[in-house]
TORPA-877181 format. One record per residue: residue in three letters; x, y, z of N, C-alpha, C in turn. Coordinates in pm, whole numbers, padded with zeros to 5 digits, always signed. Example, Ala and Ser with C-alpha at 12.3 -4.5 7.8 and 13.67 -1.06 7.14 Angstrom:
<atoms>
ALA+01319-00569+00780+01230-00450+00780+01320-00330+00780
SER+01285-00225+00708+01367-00106+00714+01290+00003+00787
</atoms>
This chain:
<atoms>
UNK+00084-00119+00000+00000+00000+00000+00088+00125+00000
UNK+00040+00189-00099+00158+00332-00127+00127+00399+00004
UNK+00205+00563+00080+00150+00606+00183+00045+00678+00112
UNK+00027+00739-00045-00113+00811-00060-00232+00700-00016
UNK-00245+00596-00014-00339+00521+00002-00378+00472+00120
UNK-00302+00504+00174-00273+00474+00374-00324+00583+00409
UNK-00273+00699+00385-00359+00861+00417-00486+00812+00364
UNK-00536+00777+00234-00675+00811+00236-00735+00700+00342
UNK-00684+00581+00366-00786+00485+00441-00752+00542+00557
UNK-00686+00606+00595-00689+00662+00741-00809+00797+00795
UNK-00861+00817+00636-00929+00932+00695-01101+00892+00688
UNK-01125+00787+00660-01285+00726+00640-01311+00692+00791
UNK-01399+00632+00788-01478+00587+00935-01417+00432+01006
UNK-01286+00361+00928-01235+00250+00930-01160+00323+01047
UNK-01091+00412+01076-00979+00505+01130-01101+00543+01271
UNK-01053+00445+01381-01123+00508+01495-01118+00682+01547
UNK-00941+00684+01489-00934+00861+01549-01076+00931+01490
UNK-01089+00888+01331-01159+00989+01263-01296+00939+01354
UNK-01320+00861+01377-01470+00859+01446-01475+00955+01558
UNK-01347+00959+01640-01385+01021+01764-01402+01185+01737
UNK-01341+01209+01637-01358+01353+01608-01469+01363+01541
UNK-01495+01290+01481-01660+01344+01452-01721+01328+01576
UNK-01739+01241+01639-01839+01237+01751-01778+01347+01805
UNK-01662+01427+01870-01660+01516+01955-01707+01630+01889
UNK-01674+01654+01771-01743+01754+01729-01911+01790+01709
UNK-01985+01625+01691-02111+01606+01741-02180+01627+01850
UNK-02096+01641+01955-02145+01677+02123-02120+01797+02140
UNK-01976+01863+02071-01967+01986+02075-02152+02061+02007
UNK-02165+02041+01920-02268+02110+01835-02458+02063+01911
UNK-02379+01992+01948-02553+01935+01989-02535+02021+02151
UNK-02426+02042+02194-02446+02147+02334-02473+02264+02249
UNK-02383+02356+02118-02404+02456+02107-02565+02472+02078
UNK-02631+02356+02046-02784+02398+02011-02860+02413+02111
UNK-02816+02331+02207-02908+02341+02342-02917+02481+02409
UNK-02789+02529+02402-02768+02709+02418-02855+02804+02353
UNK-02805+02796+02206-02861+02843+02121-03054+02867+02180
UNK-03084+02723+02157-03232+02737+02174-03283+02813+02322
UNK-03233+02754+02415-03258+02858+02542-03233+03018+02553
UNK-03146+03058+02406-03161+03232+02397-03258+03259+02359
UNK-03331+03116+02266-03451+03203+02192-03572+03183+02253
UNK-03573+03408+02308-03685+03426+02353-03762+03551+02318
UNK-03833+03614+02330-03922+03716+02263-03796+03842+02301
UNK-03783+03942+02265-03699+04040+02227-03548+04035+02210
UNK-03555+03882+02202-03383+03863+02217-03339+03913+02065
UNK-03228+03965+02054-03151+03978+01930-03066+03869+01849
UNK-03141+03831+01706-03071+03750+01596-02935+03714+01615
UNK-02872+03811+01604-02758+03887+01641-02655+03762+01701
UNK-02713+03828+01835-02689+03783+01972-02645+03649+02016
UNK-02760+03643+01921-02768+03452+01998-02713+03366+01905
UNK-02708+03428+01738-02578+03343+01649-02446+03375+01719
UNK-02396+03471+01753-02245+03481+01814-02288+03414+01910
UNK-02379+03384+02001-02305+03274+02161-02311+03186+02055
UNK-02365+03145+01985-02376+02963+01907-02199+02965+01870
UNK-02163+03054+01781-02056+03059+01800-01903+03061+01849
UNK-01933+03155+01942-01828+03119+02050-01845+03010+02107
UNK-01932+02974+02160-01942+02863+02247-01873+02744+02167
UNK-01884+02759+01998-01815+02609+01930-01662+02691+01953
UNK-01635+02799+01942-01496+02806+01904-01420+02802+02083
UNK-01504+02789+02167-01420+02785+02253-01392+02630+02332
UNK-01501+02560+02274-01511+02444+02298-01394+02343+02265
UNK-01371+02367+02094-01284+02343+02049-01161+02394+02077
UNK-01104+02479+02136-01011+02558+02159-00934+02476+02299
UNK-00974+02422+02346-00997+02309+02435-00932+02185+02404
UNK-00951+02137+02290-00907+01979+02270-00787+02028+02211
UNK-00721+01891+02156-00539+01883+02108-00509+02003+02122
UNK-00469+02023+02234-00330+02137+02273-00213+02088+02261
UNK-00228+02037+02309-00060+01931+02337-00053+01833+02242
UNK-00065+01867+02083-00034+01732+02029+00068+01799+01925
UNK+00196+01683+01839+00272+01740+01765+00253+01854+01632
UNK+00112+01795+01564+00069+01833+01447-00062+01930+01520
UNK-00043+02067+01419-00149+02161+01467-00288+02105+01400
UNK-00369+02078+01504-00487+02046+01412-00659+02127+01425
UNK-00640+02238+01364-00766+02280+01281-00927+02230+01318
UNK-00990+02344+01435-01063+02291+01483-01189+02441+01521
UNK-01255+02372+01535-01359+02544+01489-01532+02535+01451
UNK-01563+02656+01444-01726+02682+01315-01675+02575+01222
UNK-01759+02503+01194-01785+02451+01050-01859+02542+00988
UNK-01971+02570+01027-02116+02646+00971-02143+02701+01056
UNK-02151+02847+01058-02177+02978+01179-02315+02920+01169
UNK-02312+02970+01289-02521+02991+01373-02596+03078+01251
UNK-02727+03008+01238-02797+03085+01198-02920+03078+01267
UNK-03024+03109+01198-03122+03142+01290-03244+03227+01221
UNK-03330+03123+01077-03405+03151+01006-03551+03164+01063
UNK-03570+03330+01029-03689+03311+01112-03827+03338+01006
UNK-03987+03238+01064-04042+03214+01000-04023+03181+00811
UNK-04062+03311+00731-04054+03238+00582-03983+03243+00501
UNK-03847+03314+00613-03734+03259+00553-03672+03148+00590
UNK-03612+03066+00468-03580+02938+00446-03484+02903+00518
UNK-03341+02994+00524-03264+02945+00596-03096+02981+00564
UNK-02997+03002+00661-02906+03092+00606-02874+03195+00646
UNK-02963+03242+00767-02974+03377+00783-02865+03452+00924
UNK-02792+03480+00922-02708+03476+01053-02651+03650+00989
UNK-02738+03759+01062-02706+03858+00999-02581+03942+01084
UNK-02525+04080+01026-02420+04158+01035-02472+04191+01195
UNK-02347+04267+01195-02352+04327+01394-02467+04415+01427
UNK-02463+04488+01297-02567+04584+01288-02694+04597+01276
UNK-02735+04424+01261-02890+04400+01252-02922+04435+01346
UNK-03067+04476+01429-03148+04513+01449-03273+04380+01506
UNK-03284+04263+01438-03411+04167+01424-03385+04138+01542
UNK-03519+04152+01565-03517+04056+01714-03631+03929+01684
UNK-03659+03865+01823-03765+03740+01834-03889+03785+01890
UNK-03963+03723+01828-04113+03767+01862-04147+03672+01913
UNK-04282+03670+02016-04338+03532+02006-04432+03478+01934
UNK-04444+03323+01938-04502+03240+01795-04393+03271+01690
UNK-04286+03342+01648-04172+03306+01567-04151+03189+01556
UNK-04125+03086+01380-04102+02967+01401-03930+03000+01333
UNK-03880+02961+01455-03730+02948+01436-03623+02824+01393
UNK-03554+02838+01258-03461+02721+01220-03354+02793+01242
UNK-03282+02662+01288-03193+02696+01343-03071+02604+01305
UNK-02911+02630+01234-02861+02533+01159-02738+02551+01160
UNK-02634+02477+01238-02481+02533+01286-02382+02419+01260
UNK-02276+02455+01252-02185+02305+01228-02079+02349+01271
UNK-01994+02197+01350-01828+02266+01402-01764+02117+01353
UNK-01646+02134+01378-01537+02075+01266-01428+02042+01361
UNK-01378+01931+01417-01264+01888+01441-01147+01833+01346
UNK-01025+01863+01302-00962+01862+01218-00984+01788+01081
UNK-01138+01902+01068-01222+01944+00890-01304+01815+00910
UNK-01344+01715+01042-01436+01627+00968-01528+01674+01087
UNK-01656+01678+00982-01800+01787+01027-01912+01770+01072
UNK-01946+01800+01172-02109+01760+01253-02164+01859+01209
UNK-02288+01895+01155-02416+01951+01115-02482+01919+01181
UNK-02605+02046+01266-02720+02017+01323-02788+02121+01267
UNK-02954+02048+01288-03015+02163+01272-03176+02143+01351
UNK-03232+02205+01390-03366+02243+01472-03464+02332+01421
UNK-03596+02304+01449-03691+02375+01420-03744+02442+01614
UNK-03759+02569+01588-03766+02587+01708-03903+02703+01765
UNK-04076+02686+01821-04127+02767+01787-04139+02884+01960
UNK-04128+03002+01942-04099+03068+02023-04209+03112+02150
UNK-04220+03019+02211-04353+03003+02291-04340+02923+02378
UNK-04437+02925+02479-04464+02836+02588-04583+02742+02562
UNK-04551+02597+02613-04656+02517+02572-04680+02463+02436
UNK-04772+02346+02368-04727+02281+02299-04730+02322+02162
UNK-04732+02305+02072-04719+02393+01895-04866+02294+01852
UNK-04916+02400+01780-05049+02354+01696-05071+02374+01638
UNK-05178+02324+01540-05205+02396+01380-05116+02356+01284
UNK-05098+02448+01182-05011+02401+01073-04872+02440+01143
UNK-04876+02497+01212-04696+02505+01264-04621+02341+01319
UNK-04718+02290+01378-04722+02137+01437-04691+02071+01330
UNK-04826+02111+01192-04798+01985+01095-04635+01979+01040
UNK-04604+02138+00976-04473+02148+00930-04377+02063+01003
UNK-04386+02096+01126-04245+02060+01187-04251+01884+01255
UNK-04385+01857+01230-04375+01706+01203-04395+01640+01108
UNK-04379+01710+00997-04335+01640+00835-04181+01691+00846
UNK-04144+01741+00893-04012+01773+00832-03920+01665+00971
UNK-03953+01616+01030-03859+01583+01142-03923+01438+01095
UNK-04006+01421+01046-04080+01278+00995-03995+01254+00881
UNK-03971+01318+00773-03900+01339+00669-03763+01314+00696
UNK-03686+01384+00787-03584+01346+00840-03510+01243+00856
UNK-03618+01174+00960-03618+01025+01028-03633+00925+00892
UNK-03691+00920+00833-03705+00869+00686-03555+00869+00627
UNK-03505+00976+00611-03398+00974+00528-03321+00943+00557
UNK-03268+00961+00725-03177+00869+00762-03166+00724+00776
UNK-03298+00671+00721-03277+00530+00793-03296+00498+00610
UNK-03313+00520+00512-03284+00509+00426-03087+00539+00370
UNK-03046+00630+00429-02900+00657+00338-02800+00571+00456
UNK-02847+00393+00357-02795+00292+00378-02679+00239+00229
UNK-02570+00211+00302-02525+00118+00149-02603+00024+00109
UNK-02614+00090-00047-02684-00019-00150-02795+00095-00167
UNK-02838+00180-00076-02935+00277-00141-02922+00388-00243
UNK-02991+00449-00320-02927+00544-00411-03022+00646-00312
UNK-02933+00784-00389-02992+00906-00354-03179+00949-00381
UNK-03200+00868-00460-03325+00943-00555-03426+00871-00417
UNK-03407+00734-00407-03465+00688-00283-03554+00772-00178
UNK-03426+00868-00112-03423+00927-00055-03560+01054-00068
UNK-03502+01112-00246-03566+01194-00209-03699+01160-00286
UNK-03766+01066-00351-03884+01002-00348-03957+01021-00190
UNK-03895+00949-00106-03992+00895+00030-03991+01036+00106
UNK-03878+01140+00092-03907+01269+00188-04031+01337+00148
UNK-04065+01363-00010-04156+01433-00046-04343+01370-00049
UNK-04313+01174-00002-04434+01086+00006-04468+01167+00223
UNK-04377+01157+00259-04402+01219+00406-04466+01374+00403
UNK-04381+01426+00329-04441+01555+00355-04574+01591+00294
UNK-04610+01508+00186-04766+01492+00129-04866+01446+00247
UNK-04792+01379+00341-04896+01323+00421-04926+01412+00527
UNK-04866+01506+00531-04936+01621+00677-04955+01760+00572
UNK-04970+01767+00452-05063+01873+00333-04926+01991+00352
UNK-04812+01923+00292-04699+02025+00344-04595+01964+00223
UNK-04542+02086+00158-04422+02062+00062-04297+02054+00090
UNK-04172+01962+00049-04041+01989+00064-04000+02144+00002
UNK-03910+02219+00049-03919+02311+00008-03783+02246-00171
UNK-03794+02354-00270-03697+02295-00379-03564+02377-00367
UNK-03477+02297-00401-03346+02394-00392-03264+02361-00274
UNK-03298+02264-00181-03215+02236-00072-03186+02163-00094
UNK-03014+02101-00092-02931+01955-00047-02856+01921-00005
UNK-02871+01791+00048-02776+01723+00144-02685+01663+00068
UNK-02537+01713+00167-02418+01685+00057-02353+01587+00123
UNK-02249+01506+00093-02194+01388+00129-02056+01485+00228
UNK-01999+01448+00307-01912+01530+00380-01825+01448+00403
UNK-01702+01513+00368-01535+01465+00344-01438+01572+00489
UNK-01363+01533+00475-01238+01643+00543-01245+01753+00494
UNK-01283+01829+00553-01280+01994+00486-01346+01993+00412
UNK-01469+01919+00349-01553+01931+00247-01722+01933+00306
UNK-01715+02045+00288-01878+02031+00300-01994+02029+00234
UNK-01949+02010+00111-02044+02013-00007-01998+01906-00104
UNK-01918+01778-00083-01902+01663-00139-01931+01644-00273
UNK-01919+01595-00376-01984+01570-00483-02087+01479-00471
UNK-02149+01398-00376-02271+01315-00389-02371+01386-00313
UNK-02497+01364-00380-02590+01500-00316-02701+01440-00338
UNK-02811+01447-00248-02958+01422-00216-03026+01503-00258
UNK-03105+01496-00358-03195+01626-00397-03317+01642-00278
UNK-03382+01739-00284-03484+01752-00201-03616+01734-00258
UNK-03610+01786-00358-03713+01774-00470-03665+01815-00642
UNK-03727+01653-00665-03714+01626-00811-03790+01779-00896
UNK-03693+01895-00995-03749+01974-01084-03651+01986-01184
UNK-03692+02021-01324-03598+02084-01445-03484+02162-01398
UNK-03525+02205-01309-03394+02373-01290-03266+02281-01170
UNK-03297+02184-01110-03223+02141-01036-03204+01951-01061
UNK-03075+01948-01089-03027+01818-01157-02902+01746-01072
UNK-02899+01646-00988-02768+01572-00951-02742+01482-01032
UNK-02669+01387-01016-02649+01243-01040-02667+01156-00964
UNK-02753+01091-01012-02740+00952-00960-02632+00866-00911
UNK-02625+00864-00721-02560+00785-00680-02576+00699-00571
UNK-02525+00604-00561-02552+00478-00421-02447+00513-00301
UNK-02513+00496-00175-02463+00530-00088-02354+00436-00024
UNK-02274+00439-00012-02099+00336+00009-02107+00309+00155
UNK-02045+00204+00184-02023+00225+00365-01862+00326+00379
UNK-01878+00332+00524-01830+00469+00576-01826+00611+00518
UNK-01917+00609+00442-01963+00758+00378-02046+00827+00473
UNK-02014+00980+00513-02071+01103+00598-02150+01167+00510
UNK-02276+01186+00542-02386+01255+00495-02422+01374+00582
UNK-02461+01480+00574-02558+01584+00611-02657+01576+00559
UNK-02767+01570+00588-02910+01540+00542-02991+01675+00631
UNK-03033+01724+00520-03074+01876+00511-03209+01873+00459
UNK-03314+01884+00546-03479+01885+00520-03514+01980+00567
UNK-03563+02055+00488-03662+02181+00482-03827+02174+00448
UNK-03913+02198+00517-04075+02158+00468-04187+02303+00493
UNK-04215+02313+00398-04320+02424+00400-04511+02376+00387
UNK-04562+02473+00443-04660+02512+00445-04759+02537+00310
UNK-04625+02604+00222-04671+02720+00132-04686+02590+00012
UNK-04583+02685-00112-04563+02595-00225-04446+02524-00249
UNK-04339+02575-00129-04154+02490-00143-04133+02538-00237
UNK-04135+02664-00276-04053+02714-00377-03988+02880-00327
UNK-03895+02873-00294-03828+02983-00248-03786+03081-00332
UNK-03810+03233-00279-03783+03363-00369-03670+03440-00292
UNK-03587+03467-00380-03471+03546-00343-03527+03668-00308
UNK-03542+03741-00244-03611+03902-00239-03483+04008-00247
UNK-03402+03959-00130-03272+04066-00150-03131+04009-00155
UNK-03023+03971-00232-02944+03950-00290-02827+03974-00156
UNK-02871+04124-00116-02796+04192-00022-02765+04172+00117
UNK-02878+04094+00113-02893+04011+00262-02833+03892+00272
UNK-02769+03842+00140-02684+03757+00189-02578+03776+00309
UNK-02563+03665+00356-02448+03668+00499-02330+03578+00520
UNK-02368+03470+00442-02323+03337+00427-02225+03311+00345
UNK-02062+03335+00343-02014+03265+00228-01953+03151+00239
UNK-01887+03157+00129-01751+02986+00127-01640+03041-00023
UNK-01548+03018+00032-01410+03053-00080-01435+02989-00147
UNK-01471+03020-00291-01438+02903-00417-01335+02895-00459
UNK-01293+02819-00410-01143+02764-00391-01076+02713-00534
UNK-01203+02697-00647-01136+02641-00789-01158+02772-00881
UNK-01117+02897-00794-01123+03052-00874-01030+03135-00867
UNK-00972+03189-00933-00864+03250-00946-00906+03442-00962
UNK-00842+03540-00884-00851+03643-00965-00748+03711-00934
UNK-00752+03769-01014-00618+03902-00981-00665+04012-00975
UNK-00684+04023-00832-00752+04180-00789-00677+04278-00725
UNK-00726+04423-00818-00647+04524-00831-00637+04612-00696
UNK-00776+04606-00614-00790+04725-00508-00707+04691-00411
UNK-00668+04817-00336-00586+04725-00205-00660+04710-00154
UNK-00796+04754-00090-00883+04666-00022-00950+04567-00057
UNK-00982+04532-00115-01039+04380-00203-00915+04306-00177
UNK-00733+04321-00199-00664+04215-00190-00659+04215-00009
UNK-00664+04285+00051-00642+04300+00176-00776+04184+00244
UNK-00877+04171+00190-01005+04137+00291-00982+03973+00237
UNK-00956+03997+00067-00896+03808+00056-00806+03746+00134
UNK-00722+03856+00136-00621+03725+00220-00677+03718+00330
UNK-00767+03809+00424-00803+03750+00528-00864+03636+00549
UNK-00934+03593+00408-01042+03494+00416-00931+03383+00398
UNK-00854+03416+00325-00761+03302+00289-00688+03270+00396
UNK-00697+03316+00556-00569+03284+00650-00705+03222+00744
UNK-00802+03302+00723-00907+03241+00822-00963+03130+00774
UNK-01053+03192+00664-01165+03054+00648-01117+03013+00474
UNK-01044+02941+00509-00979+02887+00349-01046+02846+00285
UNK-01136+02738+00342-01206+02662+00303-01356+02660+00312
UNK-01387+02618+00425-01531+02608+00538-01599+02739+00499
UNK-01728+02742+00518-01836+02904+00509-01795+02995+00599
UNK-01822+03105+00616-01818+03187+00755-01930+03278+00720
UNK-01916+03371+00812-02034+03458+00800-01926+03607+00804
UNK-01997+03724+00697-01952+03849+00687-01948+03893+00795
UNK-01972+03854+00900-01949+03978+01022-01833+03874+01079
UNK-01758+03783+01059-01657+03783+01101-01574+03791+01072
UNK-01594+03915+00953-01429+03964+00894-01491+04077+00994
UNK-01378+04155+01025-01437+04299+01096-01328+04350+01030
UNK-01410+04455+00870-01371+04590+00837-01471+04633+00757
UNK-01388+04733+00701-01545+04878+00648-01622+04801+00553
UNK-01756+04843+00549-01838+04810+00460-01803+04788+00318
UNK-01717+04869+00276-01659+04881+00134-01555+04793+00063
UNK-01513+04707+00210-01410+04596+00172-01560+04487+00149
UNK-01630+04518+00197-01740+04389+00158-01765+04413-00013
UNK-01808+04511+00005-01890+04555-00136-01754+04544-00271
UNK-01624+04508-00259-01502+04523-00346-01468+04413-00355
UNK-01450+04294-00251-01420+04196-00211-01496+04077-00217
UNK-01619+04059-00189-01715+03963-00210-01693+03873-00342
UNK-01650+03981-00468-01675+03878-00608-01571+03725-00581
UNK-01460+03730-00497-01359+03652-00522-01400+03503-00449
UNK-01603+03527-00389-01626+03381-00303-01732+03391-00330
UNK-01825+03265-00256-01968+03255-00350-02075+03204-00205
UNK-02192+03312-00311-02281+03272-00191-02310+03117-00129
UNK-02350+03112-00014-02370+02957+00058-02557+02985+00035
</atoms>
């Protein structure tokens, strides 16, 4: 066995280390949600309560391998967000927002942290109230956690993707509720969070994967979204994006000194993994110069 081939079998789920770092990074994230959800309460700030989700992963992590030879890379996978009602999801806004929580707000909520790049994803539906959820808010969020449960016990080896997303959209028919279109679950590698094997959410013309079967020791994120409405999501403001990720297979040669100044930051911080614009901290204008060189999440 060459050593390239020893590195790669060392980094699948055969490699106990790699298990334990996913699982720690899984406990890490499943505490940051438990936090998370106990901020959300009627006037609390958006804001607010994505940075504790945050800190709380980066300090968590900050914690493990101190003392080991090789520096190993440990952190946000996926900043806090914290989509509220009919927006879909994504939403983890600048310092300067303003949004707060209302009550009856139905809150998603969707964060990920990363022990050296291999990645726990969580995510929650969360409604902002005392006592039990009813109505169509109930149905949603028990087609979509029904949907869920479905998909995981389907993305078995020997299953293909389409499987998958056949039986999510037979669940969500059954409580009068749509998958939303445009969301997917990506297969997750070392530092990869968007894999090349991908779960559609819903079969349409405008959105196309390939057909593939699910392998043993393959990492999935399985990403279900369910609406009320029609599951078809509208961009309204472009500007409100918050969310990026370096496209790392792009090249530019940019002229401003502030545009080269805010890349390399991204390039020393978040090389790889998403972050969110408010954790570069400089002027507005390095956003607005700088942005073309990465792509929305």
């Amino acid at each position: 066995m060459s050593d390239e081939e020893r590195e790669e079998k060392e980094l699948d789920l055969t490699s106990p280390e790699v298990v334990n770092k996913y699982k720690s990074a899984a406990e890490i994230v499943n505490k940051a949600l438990q936090l998370v959800v106990k901020e959300c309460k009627p006037k609390a700030k958006i804001v607010d309560i994505c940075e504790k989700g945050d800190v709380f992963i980066r300090e968590q992590t900050c914690n493990m391998y101190k003392n080991v030879k090789r520096k190993i890379e440990r952190g946000v996978a996926f900043p806090t967000c914290l989509s509220v009602n009919n927006t879909v999801c994504h939403f983890s806004p600048l310092a300067s927002d303003t949004s707060e929580l209302e009550g009856g707000d139905m809150v998603k909520i969707d964060m990920g942290c990363h022990i050296d790049g291999f990645i726990a994803i969580v995510a929650h539906t969360h409604v902002v109230q005392d006592g039990s959820v009813t109505g169509r808010q109930a149905d949603v969020v028990a087609a979509a956690n029904t949907a869920a449960e479905v998909a995981l016990r389907l993305v078995r080896p020997g299953k293909k993707n389409k499987d998958v997303t056949d039986a999510i959209q037979k669940v969500a028919a059954a409580y009068d509720c749509k998958i939303v279109e445009g969301v997917l679950s990506h297969q997750l590698k070392q530092f990869v969070i968007d894999g090349n094997k991908v779960i559609l959410s819903i079969s349409n013309p405008d959105t196309r994967v390939d057909d593939a079967e699910f392998e043993e020791n393959e990492v999935y994120a399985v990403d279900i979204v369910a609406s009320t409405g029609e599951g078809k999501p509208k961009l309204l403001d472009e500007k409100q994006t918050t969310i990026y990720k370096r496209a790392v297979d792009k090249n530019y040669h940019l002229k401003m000194k502030t545009s080269r100044f805010i890349f390399s930051e991204i390039n020393q911080r978040f090389p790889i993994l998403p972050f969110t614009a408010r954790s570069v901290i400089v002027k507005r204008i390095c956003y607005e110069n700088a942005l073309v060189v990465i792509s929305a999440v």
